[in-house]
N, CA, C and O atoms as a Tripos MOL2 file, in Angstrom:
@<TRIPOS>MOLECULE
protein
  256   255    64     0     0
PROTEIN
NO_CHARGES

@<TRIPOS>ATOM
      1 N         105.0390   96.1350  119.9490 N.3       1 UNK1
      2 CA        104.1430   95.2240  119.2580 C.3       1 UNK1
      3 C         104.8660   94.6960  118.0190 C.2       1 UNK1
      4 O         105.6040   95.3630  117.2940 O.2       1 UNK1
      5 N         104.5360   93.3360  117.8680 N.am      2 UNK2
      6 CA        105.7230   92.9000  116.5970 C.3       2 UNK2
      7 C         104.0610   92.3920  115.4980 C.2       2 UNK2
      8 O         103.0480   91.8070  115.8790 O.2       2 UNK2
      9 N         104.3340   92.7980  114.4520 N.am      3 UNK3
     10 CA        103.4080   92.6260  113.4360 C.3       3 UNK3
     11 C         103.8180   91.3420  112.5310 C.2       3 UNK3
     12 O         105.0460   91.4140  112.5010 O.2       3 UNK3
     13 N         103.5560   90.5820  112.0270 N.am      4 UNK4
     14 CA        103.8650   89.7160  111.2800 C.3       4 UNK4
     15 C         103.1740   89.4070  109.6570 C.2       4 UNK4
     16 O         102.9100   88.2100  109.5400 O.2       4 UNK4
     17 N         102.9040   90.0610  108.6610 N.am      5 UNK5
     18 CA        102.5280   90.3900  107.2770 C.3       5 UNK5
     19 C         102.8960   89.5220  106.5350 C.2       5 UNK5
     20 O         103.8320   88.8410  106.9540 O.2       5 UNK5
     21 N         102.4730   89.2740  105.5070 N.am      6 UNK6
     22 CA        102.5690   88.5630  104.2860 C.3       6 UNK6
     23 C         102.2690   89.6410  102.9770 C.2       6 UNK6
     24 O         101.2470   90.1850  102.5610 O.2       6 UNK6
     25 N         103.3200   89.6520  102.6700 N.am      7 UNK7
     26 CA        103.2940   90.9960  101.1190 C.3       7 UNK7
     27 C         103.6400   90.1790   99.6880 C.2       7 UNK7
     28 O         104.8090   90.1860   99.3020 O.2       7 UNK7
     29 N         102.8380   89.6300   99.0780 N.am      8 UNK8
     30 CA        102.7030   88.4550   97.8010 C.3       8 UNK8
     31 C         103.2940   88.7380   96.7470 C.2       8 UNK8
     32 O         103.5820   87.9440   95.8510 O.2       8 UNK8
     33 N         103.6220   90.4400   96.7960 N.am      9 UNK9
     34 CA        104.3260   90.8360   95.5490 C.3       9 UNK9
     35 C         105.7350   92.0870   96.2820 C.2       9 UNK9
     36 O         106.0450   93.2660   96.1110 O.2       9 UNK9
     37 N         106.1490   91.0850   97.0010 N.am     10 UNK10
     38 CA        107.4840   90.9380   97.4740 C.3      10 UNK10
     39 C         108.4860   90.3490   96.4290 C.2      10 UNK10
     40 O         108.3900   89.1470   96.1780 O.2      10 UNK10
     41 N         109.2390   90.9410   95.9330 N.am     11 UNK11
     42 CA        110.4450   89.5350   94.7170 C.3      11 UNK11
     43 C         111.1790   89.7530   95.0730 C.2      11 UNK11
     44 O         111.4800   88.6320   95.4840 O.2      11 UNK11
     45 N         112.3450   90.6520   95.5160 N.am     12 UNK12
     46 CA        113.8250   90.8250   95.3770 C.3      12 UNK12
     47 C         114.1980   91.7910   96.8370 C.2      12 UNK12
     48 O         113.3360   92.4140   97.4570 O.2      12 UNK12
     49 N         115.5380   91.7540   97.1730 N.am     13 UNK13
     50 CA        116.1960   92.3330   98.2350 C.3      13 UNK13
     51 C         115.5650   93.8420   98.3690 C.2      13 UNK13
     52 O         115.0460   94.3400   99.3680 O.2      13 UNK13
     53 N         115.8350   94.6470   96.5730 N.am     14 UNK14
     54 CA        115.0170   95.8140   96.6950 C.3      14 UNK14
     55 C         114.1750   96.4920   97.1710 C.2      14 UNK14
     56 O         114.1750   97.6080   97.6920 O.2      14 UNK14
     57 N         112.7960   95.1190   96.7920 N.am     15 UNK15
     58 CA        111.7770   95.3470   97.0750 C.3      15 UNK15
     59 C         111.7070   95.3830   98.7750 C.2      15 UNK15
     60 O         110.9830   96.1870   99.3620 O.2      15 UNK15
     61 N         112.6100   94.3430   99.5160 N.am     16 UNK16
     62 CA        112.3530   94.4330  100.9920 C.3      16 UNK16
     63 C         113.0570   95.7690  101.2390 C.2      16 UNK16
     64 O         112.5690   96.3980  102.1770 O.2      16 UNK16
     65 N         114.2600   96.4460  100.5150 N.am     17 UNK17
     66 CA        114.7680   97.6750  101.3980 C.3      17 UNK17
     67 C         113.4390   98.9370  101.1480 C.2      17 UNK17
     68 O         113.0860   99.6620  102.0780 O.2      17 UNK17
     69 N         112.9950   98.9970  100.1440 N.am     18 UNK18
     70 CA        111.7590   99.8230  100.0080 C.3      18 UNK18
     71 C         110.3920   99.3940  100.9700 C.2      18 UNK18
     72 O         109.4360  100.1690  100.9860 O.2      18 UNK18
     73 N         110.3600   98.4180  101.5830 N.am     19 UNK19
     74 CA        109.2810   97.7390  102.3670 C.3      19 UNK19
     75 C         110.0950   98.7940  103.4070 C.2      19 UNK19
     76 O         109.5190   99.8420  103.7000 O.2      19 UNK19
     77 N         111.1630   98.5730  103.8510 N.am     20 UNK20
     78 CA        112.0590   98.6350  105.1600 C.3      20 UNK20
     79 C         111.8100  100.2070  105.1920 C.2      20 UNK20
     80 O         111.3210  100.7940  106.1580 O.2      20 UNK20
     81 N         112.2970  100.9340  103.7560 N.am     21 UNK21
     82 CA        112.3320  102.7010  104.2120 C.3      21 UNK21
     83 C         110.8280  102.8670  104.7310 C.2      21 UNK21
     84 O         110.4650  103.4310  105.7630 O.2      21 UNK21
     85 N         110.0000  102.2010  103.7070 N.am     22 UNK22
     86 CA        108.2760  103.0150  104.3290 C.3      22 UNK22
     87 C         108.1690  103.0900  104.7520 C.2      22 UNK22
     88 O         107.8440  104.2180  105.1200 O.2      22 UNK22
     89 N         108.2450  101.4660  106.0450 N.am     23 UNK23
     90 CA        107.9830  101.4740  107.5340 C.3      23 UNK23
     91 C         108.7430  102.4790  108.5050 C.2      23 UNK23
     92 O         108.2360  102.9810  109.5080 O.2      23 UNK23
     93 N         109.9620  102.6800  108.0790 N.am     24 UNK24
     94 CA        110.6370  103.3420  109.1640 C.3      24 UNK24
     95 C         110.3570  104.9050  109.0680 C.2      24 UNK24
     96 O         110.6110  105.7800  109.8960 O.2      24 UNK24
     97 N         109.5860  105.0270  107.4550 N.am     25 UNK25
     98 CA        108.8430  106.4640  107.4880 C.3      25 UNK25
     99 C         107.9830  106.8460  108.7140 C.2      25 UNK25
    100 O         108.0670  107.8900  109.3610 O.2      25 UNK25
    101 N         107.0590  105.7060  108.9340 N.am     26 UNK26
    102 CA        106.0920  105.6300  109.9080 C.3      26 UNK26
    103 C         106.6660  105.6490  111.2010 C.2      26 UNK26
    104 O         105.9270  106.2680  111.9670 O.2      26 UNK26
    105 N         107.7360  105.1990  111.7780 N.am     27 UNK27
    106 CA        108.2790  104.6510  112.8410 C.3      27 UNK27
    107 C         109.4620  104.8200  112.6450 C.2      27 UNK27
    108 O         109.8200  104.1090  111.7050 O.2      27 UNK27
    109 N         110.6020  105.6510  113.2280 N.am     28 UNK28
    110 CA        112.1210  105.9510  112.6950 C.3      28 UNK28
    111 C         112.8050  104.8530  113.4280 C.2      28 UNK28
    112 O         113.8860  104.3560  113.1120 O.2      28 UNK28
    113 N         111.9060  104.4620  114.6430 N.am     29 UNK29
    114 CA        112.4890  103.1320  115.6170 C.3      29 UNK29
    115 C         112.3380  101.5470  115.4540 C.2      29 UNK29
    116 O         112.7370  100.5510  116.0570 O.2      29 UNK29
    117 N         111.4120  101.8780  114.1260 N.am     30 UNK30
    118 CA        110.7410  100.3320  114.0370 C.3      30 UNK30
    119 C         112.1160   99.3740  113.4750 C.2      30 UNK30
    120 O         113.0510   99.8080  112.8020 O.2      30 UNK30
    121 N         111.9130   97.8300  114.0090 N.am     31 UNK31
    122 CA        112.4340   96.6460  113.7240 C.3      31 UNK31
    123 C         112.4010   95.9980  112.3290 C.2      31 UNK31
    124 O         112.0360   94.8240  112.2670 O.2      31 UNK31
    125 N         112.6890   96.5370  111.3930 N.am     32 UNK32
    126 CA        112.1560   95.4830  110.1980 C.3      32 UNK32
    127 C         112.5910   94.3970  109.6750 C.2      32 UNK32
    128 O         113.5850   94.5710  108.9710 O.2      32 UNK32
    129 N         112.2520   93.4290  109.7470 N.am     33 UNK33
    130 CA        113.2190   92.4510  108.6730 C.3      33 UNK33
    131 C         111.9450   91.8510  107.3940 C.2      33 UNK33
    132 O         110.7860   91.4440  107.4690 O.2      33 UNK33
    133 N         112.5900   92.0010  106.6650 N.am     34 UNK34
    134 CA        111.4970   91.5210  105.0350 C.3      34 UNK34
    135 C         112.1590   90.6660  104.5190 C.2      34 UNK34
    136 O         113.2990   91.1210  104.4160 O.2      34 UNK34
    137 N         112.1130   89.7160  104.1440 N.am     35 UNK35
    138 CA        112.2640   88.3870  103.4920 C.3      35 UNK35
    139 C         111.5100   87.9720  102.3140 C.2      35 UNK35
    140 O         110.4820   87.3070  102.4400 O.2      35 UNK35
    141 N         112.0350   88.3840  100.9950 N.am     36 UNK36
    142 CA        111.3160   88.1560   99.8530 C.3      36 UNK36
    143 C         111.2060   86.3200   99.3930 C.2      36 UNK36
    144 O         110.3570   85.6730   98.7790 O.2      36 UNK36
    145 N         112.2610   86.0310   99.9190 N.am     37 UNK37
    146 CA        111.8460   84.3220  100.0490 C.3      37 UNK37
    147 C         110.4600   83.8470  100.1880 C.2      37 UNK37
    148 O         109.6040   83.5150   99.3680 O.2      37 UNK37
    149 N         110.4980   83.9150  101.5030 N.am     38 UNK38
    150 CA        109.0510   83.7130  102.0680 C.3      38 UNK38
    151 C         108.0750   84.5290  102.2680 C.2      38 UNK38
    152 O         106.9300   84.1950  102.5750 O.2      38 UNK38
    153 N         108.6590   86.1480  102.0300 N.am     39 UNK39
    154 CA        107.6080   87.1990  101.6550 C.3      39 UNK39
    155 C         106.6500   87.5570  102.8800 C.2      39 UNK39
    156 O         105.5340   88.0710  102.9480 O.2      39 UNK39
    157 N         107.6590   87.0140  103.9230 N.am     40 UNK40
    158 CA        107.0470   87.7340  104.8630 C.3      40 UNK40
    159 C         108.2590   89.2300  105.8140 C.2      40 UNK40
    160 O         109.4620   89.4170  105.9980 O.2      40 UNK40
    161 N         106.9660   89.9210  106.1380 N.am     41 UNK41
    162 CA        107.2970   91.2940  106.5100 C.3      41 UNK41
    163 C         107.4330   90.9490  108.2720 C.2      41 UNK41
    164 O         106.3020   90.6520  108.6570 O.2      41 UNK41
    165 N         108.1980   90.9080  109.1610 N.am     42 UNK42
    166 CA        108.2120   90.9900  110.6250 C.3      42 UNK42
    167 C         108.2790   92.4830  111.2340 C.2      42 UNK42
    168 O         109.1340   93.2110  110.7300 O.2      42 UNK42
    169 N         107.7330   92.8510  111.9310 N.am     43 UNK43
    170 CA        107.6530   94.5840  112.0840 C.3      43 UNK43
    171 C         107.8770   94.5820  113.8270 C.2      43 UNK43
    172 O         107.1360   93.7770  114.3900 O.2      43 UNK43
    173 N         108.4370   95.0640  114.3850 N.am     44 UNK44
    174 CA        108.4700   95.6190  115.6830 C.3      44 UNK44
    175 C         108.5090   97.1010  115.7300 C.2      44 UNK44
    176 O         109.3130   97.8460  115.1700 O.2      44 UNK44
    177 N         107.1810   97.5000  116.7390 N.am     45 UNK45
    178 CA        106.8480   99.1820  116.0390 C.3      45 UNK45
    179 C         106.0070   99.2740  117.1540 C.2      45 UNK45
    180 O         105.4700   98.2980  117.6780 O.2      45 UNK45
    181 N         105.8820  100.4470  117.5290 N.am     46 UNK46
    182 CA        105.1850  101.4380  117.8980 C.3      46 UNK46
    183 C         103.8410  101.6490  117.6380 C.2      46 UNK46
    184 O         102.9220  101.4600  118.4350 O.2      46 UNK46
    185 N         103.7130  102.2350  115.9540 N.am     47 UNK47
    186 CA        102.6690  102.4230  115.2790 C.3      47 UNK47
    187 C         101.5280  101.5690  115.2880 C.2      47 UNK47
    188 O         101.4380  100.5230  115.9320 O.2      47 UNK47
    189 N         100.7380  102.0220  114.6080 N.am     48 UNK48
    190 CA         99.6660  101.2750  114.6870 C.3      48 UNK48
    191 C          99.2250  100.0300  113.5920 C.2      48 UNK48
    192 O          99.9060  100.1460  112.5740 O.2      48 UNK48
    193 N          98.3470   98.9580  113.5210 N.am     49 UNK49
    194 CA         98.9170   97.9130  112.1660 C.3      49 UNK49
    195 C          97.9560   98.8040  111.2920 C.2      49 UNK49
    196 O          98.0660   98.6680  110.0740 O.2      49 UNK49
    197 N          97.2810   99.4550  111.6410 N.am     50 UNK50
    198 CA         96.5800  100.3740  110.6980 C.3      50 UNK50
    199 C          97.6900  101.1360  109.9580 C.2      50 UNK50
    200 O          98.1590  100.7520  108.8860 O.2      50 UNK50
    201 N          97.8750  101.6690  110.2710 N.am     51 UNK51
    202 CA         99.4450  102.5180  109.9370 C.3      51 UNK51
    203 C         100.8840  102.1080  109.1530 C.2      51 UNK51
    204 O         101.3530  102.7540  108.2160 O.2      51 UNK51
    205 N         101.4070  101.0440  109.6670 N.am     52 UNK52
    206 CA        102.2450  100.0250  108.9060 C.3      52 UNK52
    207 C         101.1470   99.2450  107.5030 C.2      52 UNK52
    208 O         101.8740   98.9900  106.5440 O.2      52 UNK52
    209 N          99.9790   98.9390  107.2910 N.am     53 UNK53
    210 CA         99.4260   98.5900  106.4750 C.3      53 UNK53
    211 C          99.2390   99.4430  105.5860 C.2      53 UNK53
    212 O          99.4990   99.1660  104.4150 O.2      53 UNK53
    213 N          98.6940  100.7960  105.9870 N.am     54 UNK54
    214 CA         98.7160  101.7100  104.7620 C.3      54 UNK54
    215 C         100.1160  102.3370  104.3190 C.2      54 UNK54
    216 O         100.1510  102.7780  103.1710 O.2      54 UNK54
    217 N         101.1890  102.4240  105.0360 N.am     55 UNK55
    218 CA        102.5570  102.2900  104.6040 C.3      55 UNK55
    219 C         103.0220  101.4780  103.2520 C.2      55 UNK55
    220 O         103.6540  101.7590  102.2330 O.2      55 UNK55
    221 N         102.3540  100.2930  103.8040 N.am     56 UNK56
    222 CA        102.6620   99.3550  103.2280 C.3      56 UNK56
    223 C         102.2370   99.3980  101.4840 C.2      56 UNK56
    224 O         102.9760   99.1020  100.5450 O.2      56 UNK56
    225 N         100.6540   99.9150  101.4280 N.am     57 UNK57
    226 CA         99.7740   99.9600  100.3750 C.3      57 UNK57
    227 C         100.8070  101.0170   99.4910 C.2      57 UNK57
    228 O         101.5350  100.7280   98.5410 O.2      57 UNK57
    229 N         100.5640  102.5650  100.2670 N.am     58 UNK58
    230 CA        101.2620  103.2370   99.8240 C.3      58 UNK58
    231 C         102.4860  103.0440   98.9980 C.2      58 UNK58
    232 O         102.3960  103.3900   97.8200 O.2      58 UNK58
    233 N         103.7260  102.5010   99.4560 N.am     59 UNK59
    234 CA        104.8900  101.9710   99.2010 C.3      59 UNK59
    235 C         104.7440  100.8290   97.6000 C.2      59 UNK59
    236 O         105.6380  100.5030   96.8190 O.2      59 UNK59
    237 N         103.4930  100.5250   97.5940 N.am     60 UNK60
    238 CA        103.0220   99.4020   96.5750 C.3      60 UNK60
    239 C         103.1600   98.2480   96.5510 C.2      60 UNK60
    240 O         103.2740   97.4820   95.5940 O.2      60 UNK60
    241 N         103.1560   98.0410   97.8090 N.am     61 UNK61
    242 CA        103.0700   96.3260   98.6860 C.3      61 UNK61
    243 C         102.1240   96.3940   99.2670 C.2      61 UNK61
    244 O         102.2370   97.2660  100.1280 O.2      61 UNK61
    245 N         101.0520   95.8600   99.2780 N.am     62 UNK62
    246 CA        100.3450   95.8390   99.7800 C.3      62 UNK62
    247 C          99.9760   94.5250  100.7080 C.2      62 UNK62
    248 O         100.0910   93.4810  100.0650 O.2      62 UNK62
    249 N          99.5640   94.3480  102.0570 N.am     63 UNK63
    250 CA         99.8480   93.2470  102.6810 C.3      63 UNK63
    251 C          98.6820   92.5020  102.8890 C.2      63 UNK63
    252 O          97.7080   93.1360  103.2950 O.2      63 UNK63
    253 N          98.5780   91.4770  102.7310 N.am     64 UNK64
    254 CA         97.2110   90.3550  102.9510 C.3      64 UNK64
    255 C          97.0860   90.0040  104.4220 C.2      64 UNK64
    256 O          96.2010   89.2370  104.8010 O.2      64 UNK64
@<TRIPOS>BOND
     1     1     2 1
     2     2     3 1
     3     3     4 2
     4     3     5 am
     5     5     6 1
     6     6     7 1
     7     7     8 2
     8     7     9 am
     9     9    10 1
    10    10    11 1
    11    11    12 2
    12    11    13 am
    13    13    14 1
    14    14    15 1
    15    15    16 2
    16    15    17 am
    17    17    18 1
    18    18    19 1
    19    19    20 2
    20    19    21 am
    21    21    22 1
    22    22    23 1
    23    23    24 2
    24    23    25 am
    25    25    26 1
    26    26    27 1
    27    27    28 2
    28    27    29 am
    29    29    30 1
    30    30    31 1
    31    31    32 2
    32    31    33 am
    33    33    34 1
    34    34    35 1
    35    35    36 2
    36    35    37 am
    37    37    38 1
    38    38    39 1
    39    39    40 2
    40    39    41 am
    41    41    42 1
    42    42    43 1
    43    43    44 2
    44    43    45 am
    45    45    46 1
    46    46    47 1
    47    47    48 2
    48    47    49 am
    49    49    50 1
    50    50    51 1
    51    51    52 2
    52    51    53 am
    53    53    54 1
    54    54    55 1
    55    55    56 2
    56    55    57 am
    57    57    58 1
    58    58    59 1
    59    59    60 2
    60    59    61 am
    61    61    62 1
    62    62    63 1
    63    63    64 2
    64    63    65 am
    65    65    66 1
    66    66    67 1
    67    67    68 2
    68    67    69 am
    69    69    70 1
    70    70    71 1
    71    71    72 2
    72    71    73 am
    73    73    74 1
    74    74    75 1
    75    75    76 2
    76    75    77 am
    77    77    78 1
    78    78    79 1
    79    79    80 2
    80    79    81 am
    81    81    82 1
    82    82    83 1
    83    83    84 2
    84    83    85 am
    85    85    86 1
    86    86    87 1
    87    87    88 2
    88    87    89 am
    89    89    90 1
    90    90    91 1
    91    91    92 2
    92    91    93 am
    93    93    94 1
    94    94    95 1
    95    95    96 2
    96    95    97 am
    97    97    98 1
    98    98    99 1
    99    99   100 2
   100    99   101 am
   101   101   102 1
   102   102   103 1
   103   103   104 2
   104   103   105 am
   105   105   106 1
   106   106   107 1
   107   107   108 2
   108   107   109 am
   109   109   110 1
   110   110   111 1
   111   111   112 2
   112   111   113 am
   113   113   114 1
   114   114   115 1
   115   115   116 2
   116   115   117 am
   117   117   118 1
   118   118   119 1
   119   119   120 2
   120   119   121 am
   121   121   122 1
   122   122   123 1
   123   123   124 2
   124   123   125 am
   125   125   126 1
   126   126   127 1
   127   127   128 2
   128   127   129 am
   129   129   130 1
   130   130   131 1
   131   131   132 2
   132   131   133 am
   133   133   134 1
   134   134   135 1
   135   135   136 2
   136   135   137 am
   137   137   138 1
   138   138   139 1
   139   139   140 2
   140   139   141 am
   141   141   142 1
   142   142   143 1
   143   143   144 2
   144   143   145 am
   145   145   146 1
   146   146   147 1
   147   147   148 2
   148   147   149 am
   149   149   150 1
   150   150   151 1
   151   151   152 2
   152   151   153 am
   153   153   154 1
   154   154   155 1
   155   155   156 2
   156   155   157 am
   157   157   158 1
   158   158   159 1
   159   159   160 2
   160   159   161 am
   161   161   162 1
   162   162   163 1
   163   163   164 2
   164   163   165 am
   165   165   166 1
   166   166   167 1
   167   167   168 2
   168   167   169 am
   169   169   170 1
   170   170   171 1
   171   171   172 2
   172   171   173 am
   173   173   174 1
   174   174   175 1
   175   175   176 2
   176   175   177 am
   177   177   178 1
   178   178   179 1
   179   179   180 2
   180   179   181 am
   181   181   182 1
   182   182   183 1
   183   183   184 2
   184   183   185 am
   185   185   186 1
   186   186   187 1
   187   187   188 2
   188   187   189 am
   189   189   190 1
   190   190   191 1
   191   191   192 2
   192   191   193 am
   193   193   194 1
   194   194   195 1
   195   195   196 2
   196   195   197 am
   197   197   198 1
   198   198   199 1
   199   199   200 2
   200   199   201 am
   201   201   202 1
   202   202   203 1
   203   203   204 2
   204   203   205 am
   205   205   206 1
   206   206   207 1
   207   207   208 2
   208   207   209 am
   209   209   210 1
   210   210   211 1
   211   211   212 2
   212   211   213 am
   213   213   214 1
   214   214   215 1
   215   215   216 2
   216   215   217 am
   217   217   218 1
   218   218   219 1
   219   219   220 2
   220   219   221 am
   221   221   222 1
   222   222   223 1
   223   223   224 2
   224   223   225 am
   225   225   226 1
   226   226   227 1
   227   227   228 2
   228   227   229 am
   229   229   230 1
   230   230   231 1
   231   231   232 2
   232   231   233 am
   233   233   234 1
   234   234   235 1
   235   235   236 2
   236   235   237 am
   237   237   238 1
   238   238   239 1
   239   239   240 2
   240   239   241 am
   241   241   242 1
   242   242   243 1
   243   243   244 2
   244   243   245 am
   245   245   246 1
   246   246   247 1
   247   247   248 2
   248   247   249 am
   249   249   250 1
   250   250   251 1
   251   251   252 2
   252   251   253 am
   253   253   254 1
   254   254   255 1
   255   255   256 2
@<TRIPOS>SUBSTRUCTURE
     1 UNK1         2 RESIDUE 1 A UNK
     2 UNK2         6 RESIDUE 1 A UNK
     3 UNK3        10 RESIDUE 1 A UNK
     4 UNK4        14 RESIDUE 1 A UNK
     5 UNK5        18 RESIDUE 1 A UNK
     6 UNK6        22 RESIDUE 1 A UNK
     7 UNK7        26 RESIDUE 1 A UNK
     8 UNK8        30 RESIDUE 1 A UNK
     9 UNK9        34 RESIDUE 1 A UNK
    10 UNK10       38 RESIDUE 1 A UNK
    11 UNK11       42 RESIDUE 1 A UNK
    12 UNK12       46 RESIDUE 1 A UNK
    13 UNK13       50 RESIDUE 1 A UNK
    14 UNK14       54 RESIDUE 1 A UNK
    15 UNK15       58 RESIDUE 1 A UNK
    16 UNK16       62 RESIDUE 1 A UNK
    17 UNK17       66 RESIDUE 1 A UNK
    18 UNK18       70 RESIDUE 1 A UNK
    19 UNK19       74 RESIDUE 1 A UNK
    20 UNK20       78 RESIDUE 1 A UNK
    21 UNK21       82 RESIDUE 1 A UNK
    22 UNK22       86 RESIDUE 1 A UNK
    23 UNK23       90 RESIDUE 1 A UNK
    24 UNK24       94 RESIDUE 1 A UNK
    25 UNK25       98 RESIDUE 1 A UNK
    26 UNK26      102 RESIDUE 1 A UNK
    27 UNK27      106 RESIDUE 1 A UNK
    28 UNK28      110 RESIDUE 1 A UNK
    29 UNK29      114 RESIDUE 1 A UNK
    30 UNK30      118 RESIDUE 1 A UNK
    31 UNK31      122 RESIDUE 1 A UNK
    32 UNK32      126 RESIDUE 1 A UNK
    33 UNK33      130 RESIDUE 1 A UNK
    34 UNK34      134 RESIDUE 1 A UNK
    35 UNK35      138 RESIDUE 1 A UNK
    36 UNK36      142 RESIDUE 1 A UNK
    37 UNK37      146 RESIDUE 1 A UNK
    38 UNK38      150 RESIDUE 1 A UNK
    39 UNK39      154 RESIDUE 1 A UNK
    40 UNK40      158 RESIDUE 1 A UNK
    41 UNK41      162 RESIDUE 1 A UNK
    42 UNK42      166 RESIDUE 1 A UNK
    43 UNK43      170 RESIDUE 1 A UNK
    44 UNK44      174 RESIDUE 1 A UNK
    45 UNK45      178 RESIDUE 1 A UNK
    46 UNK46      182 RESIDUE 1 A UNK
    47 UNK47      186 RESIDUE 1 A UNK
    48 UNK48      190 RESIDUE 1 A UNK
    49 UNK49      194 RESIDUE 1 A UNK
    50 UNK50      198 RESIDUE 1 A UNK
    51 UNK51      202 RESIDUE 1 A UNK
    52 UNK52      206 RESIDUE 1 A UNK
    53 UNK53      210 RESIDUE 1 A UNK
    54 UNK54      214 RESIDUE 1 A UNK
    55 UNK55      218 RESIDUE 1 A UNK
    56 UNK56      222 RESIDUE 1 A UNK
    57 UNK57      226 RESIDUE 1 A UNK
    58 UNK58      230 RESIDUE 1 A UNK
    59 UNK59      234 RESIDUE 1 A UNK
    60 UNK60      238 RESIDUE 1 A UNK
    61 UNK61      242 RESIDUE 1 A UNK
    62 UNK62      246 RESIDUE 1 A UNK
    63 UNK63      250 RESIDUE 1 A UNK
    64 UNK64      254 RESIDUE 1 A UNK
């Protein structure tokens, strides 16, 4: 399942490699690519979007 997110307080490369560890907390197999440009999150995963979302919160991105 590929997820497609919008995280608004996305700014810098950082912030996507810390997007990138959370998710793969959840999922050691998941796909991530994060793009603070356009601030969107692309996810290919396993998990559930329940799951990648509270990742997400957790991590302190929270996704719209």
């Amino acid at each position: 399942m590929t997820l497609k997110l919008t995280v608004p307080n996305m700014a810098c490369s950082a912030c996507a490699n810390t997007i990138t560890k959370a998710l793969q907390a959840v999922d050691a197999n998941a796909n991530v690519q994060a793009d603070p440009t356009t601030k969107l999150v692309s996810v290919e995963t396993q998990a559930s979007e329940t799951a990648i979302k509270e990742a997400l919160t957790a991590a302190g991105y929270p996704a719209t």
